[in-house]
ROBA-655948 format. One line per field, with one value per residue: residue number from 0; y, x, z of N, C-alpha, C in turn. Coordinates in nm, 4 decimals, padded with zeros to 6 digits, m for minus. Each point is the difference from the previous one (the first is absolute). Layout:
<rs>
i [NUM/...]
nc2 [Y/...]
nc1 [X/...]
nc3 [Z/...]
cac2 [Y/...]
cac1 [X/...]
cac3 [Z/...]
cc2 [Y/...]
cc1 [X/...]
cc3 [Z/...]
</rs>
This chain:
<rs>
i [0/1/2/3/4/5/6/7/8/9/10/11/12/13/14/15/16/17/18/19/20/21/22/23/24/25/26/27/28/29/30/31/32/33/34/35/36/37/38/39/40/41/42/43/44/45/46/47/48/49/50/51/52/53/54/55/56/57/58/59/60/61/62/63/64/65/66/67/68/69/70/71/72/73/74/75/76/77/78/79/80/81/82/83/84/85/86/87/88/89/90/91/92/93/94/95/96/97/98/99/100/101/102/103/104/105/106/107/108/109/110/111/112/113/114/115/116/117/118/119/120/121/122/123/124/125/126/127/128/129/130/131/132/133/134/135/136/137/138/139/140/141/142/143/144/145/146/147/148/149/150/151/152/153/154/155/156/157/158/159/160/161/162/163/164/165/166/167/168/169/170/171/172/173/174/175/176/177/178/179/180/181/182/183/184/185/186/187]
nc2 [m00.1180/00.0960/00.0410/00.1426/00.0914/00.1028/m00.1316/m00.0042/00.1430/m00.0127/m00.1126/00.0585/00.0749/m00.1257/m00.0196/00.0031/m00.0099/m00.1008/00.0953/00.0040/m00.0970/00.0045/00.0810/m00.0314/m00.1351/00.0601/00.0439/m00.1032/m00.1554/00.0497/m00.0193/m00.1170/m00.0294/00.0176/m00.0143/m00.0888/00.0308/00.0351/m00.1367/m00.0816/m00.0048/m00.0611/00.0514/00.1471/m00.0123/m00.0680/00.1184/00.1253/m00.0780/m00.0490/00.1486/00.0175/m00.1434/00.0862/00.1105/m00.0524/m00.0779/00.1244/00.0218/m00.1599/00.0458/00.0526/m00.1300/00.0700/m00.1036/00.1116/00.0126/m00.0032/m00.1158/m00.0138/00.0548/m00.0806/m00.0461/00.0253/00.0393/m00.1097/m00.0715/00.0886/m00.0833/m00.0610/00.0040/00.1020/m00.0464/m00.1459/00.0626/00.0286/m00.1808/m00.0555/00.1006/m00.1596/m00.0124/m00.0334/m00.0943/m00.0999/m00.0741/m00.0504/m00.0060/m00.1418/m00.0607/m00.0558/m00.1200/00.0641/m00.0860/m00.1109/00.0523/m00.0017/m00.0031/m00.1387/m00.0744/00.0520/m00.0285/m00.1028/m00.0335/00.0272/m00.0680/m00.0966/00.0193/00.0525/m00.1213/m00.0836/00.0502/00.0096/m00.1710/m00.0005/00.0855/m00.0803/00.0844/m00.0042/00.1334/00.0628/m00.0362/00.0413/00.0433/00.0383/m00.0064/00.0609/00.0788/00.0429/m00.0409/00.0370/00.0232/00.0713/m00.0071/00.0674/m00.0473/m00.1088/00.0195/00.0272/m00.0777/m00.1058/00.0650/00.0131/00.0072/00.0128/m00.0813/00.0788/00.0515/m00.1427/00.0063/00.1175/m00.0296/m00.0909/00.0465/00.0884/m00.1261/m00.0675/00.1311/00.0410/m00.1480/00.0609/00.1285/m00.1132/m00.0465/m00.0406/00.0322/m00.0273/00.1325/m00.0034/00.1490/m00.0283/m00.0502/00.1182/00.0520/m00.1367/00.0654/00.0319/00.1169/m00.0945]
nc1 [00.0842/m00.0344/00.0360/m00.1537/00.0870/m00.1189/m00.0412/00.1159/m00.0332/m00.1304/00.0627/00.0955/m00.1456/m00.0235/00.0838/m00.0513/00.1152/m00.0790/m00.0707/00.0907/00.0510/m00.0943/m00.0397/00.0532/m00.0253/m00.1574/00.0614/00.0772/m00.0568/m00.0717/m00.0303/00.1158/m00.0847/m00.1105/m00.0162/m00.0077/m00.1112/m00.0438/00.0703/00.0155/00.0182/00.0804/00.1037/00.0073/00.0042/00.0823/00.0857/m00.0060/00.0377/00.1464/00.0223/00.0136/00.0756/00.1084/00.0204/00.0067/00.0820/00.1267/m00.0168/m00.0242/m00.0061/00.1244/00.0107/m00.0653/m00.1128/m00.0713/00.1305/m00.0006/00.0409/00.0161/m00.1426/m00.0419/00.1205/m00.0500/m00.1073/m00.0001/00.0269/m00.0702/m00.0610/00.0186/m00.0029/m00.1590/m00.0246/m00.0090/m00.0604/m00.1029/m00.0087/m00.0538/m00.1400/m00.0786/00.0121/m00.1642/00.0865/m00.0842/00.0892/00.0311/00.1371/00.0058/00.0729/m00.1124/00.0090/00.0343/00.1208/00.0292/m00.0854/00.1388/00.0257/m00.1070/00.0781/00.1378/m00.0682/m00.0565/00.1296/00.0477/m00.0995/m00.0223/00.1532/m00.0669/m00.0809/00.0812/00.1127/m00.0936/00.0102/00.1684/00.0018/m00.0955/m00.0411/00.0363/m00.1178/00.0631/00.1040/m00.0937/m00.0683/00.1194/00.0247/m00.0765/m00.0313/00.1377/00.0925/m00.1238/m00.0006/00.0670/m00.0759/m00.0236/m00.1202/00.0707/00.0758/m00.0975/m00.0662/00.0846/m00.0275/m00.1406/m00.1018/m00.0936/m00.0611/m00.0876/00.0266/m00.0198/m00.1268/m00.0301/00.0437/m00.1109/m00.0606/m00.0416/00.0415/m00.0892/m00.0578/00.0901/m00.0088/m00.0753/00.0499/m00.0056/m00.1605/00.1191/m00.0892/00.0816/m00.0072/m00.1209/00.0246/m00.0655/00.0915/00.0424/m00.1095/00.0206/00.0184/m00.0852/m00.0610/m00.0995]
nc3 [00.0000/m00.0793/00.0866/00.0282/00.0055/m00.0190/m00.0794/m00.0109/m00.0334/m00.0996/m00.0940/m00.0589/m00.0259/m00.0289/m00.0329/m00.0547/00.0026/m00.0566/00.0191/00.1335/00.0102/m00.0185/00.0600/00.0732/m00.0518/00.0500/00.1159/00.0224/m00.0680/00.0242/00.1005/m00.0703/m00.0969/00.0800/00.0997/m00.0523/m00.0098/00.1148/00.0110/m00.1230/00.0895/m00.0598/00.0801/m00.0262/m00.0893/00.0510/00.0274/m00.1128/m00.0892/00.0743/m00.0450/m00.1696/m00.0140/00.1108/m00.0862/m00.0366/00.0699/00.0268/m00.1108/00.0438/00.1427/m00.0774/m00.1186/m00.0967/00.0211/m00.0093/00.0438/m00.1611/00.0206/m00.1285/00.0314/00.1052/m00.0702/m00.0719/00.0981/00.0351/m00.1085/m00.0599/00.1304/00.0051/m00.1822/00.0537/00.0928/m00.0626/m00.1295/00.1037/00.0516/m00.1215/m00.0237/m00.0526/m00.1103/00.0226/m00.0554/00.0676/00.0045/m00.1336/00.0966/00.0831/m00.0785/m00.0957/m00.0157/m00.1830/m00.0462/m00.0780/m00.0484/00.0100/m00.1514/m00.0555/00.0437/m00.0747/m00.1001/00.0324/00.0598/m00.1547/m00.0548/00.0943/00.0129/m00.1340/00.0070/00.0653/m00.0550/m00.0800/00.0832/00.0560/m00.0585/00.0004/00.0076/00.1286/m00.0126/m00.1422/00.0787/00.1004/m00.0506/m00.0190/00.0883/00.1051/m00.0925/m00.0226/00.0683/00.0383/m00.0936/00.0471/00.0557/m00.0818/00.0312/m00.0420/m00.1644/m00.0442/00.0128/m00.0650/m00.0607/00.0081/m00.1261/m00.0589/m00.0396/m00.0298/00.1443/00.0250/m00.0589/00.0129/00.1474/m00.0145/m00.0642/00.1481/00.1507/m00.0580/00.0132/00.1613/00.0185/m00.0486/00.0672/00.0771/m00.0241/m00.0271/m00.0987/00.0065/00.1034/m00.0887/m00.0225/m00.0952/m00.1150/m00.0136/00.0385/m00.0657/m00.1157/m00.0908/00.0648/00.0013]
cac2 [00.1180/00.1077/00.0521/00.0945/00.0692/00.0725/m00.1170/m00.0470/00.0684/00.0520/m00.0909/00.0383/00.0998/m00.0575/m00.0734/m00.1492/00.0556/m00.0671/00.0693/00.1138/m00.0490/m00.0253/00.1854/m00.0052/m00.0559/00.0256/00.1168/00.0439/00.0997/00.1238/00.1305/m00.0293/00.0099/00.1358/00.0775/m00.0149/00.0978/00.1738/00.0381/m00.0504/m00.0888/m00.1597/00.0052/00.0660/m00.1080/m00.1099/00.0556/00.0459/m00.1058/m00.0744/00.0734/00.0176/m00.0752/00.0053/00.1223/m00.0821/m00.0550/00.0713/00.0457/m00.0942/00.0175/00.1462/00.0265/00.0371/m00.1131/00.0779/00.0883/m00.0319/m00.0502/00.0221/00.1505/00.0425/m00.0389/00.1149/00.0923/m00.0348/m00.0082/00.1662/00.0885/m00.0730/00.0331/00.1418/m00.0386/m00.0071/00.1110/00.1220/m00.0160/00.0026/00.1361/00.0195/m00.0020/m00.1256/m00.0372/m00.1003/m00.0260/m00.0941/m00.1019/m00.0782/m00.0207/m00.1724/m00.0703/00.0125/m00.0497/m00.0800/00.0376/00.0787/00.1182/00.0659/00.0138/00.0714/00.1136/00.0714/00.0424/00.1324/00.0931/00.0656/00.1142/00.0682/00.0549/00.0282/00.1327/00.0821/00.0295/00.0669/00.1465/00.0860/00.0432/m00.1160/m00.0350/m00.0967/m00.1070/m00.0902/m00.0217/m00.1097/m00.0937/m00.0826/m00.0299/m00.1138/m00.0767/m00.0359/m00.0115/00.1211/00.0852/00.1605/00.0589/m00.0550/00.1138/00.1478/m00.0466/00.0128/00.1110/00.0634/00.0700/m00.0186/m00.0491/00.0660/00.0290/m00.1261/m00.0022/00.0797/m00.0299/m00.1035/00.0441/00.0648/m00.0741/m00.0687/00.1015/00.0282/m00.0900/m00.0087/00.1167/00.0269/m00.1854/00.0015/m00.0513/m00.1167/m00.0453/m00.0162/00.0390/m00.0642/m00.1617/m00.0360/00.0654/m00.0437/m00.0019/00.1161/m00.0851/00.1087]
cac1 [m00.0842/00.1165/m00.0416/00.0660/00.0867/m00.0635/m00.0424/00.1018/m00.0193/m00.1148/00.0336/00.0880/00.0269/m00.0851/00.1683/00.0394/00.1126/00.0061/m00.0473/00.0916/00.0952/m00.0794/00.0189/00.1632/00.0130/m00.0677/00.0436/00.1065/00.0533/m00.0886/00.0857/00.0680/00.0682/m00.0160/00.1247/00.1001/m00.0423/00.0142/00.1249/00.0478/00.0814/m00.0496/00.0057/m00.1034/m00.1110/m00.0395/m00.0382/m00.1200/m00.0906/m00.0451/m00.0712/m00.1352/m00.1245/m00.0206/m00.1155/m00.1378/m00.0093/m00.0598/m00.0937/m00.1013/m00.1344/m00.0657/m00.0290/m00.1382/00.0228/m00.0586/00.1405/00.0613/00.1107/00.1194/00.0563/00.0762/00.0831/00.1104/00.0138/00.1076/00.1150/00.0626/00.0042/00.1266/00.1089/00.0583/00.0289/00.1685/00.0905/00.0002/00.0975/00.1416/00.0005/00.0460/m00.1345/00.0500/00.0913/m00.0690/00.0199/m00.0645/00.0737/00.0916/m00.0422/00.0232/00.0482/m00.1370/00.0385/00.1411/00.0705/00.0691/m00.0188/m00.0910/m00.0337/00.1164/m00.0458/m00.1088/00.0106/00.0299/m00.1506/m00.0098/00.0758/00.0252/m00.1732/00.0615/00.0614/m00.0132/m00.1297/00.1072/00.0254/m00.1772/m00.0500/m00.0401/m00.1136/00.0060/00.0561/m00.0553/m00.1278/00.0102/00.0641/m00.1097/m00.1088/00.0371/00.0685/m00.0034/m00.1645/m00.1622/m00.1426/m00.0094/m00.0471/00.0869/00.1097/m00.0071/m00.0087/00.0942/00.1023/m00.0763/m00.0313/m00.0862/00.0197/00.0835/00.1398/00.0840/00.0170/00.1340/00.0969/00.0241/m00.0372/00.1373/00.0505/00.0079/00.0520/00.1241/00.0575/m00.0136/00.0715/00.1483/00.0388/m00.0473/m00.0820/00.0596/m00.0375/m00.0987/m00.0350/m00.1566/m00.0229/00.1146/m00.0888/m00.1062/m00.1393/m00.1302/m00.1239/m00.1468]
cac3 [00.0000/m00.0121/00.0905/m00.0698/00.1346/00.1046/00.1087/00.0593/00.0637/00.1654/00.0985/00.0822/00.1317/00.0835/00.0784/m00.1298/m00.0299/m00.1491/m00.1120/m00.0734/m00.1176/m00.1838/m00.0579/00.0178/m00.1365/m00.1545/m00.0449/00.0423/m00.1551/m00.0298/00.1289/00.0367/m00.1238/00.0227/00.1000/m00.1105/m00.1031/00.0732/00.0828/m00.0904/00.1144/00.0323/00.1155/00.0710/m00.0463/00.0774/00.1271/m00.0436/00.0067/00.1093/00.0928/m00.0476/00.0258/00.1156/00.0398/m00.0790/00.1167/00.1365/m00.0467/m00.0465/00.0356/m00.0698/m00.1311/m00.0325/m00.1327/m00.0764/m00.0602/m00.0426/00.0486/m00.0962/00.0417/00.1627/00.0337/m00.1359/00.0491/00.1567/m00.0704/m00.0750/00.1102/00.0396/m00.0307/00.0132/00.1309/m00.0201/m00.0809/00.0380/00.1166/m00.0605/m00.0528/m00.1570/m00.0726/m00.1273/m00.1023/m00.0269/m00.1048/m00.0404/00.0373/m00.0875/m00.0984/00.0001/m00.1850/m00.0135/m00.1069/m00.0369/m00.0674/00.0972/m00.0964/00.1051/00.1227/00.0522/m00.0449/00.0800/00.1597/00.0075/m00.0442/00.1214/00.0424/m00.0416/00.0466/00.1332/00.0161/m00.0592/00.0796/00.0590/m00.1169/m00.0062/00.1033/00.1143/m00.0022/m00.1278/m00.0360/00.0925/m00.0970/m00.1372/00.0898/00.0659/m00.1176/m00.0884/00.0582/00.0492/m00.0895/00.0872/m00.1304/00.0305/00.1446/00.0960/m00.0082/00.0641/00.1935/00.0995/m00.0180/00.0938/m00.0841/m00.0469/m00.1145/m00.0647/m00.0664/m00.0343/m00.1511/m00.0594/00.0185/m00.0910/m00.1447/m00.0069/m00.0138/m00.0956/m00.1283/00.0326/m00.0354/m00.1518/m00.0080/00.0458/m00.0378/m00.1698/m00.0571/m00.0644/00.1851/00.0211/00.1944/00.0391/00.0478/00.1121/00.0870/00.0061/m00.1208/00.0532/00.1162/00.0428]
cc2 [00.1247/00.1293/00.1440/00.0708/00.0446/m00.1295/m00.0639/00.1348/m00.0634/m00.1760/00.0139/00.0987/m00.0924/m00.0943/m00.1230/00.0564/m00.0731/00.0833/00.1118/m00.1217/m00.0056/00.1355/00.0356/m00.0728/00.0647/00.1711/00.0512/00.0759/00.1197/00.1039/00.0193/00.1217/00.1992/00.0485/m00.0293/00.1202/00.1286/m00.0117/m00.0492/m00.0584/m00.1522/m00.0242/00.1041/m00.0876/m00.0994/00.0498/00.0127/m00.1310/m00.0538/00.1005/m00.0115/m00.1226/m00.0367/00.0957/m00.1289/m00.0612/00.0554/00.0744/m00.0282/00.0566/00.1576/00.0205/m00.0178/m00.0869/00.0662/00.0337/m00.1140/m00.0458/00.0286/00.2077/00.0408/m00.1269/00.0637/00.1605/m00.0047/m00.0040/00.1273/00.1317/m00.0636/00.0272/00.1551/m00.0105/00.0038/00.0999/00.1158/m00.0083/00.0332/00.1384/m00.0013/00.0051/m00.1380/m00.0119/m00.0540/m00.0566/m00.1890/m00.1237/m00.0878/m00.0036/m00.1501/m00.0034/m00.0397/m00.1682/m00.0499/00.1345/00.1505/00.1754/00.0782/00.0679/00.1366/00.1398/00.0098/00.0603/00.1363/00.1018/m00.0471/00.0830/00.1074/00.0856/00.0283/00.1223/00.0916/m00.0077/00.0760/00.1192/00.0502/00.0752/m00.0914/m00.0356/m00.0883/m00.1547/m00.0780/m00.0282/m00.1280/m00.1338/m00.0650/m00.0092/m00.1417/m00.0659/m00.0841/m00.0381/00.0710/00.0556/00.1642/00.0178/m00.0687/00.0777/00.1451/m00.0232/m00.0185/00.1399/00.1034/00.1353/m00.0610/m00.0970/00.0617/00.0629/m00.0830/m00.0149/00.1041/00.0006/m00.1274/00.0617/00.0900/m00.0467/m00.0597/00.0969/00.0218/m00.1290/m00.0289/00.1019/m00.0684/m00.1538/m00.0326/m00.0966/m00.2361/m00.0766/m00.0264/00.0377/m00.0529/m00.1233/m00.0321/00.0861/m00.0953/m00.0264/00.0996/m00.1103/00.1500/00.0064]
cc1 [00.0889/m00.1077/00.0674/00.0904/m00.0638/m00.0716/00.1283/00.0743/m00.0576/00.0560/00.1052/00.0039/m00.1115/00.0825/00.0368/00.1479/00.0529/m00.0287/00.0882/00.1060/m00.0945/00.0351/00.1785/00.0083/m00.0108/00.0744/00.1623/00.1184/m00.0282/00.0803/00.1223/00.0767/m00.0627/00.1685/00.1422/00.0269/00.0465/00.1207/00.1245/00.1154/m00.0772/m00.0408/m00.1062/m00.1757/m00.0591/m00.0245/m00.1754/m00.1143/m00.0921/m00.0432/m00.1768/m00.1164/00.0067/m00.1477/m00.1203/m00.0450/m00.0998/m00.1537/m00.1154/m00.1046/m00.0689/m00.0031/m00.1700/m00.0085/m00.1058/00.0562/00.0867/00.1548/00.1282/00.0336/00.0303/00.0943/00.1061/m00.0140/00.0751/00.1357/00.0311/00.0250/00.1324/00.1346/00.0442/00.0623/00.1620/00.0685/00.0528/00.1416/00.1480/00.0873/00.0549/m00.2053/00.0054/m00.0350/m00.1127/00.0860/m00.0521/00.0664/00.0536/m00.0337/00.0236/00.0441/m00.1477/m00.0052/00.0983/00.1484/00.0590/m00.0088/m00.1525/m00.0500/00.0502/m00.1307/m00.1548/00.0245/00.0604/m00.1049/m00.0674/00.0589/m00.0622/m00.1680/00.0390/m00.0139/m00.1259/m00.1806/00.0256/m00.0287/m00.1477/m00.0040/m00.0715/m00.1439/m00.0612/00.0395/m00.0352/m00.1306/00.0036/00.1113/m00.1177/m00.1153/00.0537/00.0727/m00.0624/m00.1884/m00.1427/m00.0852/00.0475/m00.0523/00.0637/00.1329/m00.0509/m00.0407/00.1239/00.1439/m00.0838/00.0133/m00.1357/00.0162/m00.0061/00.1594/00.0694/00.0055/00.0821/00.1121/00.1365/00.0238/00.1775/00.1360/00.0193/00.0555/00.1215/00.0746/m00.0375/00.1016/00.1579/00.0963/00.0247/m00.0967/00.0189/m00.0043/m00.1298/m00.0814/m00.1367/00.0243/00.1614/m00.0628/m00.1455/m00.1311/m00.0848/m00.0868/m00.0888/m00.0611]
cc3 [00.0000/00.0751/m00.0268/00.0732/00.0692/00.1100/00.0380/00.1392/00.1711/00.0559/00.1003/00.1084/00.1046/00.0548/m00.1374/m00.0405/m00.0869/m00.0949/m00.0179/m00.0725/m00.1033/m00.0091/m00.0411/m00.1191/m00.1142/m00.0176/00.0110/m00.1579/m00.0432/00.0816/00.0147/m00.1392/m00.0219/00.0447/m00.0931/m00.1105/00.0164/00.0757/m00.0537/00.1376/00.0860/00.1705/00.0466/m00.0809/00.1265/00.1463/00.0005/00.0126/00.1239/00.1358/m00.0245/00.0961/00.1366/00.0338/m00.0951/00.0985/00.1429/m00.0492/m00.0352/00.0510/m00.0081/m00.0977/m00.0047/m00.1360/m00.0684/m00.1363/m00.0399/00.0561/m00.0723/00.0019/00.1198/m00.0155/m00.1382/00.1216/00.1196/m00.0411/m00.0389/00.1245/00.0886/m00.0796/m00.0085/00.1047/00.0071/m00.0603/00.1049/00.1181/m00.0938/m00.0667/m00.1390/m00.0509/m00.0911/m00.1342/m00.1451/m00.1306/00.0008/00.0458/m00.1119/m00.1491/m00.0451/m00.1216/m00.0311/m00.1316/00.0099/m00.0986/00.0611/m00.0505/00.0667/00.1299/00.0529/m00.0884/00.0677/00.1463/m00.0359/m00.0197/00.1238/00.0695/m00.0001/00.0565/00.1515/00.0234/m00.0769/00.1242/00.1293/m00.0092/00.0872/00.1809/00.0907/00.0079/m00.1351/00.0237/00.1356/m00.0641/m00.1106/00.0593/00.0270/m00.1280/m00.1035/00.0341/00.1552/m00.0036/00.1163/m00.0524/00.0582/00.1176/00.1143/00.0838/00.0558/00.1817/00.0433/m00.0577/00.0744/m00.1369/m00.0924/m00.1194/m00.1343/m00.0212/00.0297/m00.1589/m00.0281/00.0217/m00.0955/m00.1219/m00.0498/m00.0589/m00.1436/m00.1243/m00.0343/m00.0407/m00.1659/m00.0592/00.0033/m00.0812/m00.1797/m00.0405/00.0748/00.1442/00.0241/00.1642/00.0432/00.0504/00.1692/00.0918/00.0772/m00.0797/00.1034/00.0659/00.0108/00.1177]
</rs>
């Protein structure tokens, strides 16, 4: 039975602490590979992490299963890494972390990690409010009203925000980077 988070939620704040390893499962790739993103450091990543699903934890019996589960934990997580930025008095980065092999063939491979390089830096380049929009919209597949709750702005200007985003990486990307399709493809 695949049980949804907000009901693995209310089990866990009723003491079932099974249901936080299904939540911890079903989400650790996800959070893990956020903080990856905005901090491009492997190590502060895992700090981050395993702070995140401590507060998931202590927090069981004040999460509201009204409320969407995947936006009070992208919002616990985005309040935690200002958190950290601010101890650290840097700003973040979000960049896109590791990078994998995408093919056998090495030519390839050596030329798509450079046209990722290259969306990196050019998703690098966007203004912090642009490039947390399109982090959490496309990389991390949020609906607009999702993204605008937890950045705490309207959905609408999650869409623009996005839109933005997406223009500026059409501005900066040659034709051949496909910023739509290395942005995630469009979503409505």
């Amino acid at each position: 039975m695949n049980e949804s988070d907000e009901a693995l939620m209310a089990a866990l704040a009723g003491g079932d602490r099974s249901a936080f390893e299904r939540l911890y499962a079903r989400h650790k790739g996800m959070m893990f590979n956020y903080f990856l993103r905005a901090t491009g450091e492997r190590e502060l990543s895992e700090e981050l992490f395993q702070e995140l699903f401590l507060r998931v934890f202590d927090g069981r019996a004040r999460y509201e299963p009204r409320r969407p589960f995947r936006v009070w934990l992208f919002t616990l997580a985005r309040n935690l890494l200002r958190d950290r930025w601010r101890q650290l008095g840097r700003l973040p980065r979000w960049e896109e972390g590791a990078e994998t092999d995408v093919g056998p063939d090495t030519e390839t491979i050596c030329s798509e990690r450079e046209q990722a390089g290259r969306v990196r830096a050019a998703v690098l380049s966007l203004p912090p409010a642009l490039r947390e929009a399109l982090v959490l919209s496309r990389y991390h597949g949020l609906s607009f009203a999702e993204v605008g709750e937890i950045v705490e702005c309207s959905e609408g200007a999650a869409r623009v925000r996005l839109f933005r985003a997406l223009e500026r990486l059409r501005q900066l990307l040659p034709p051949d980077a496909a910023p739509a399709r290395a942005a995630g493809g469009s979503r409505s």
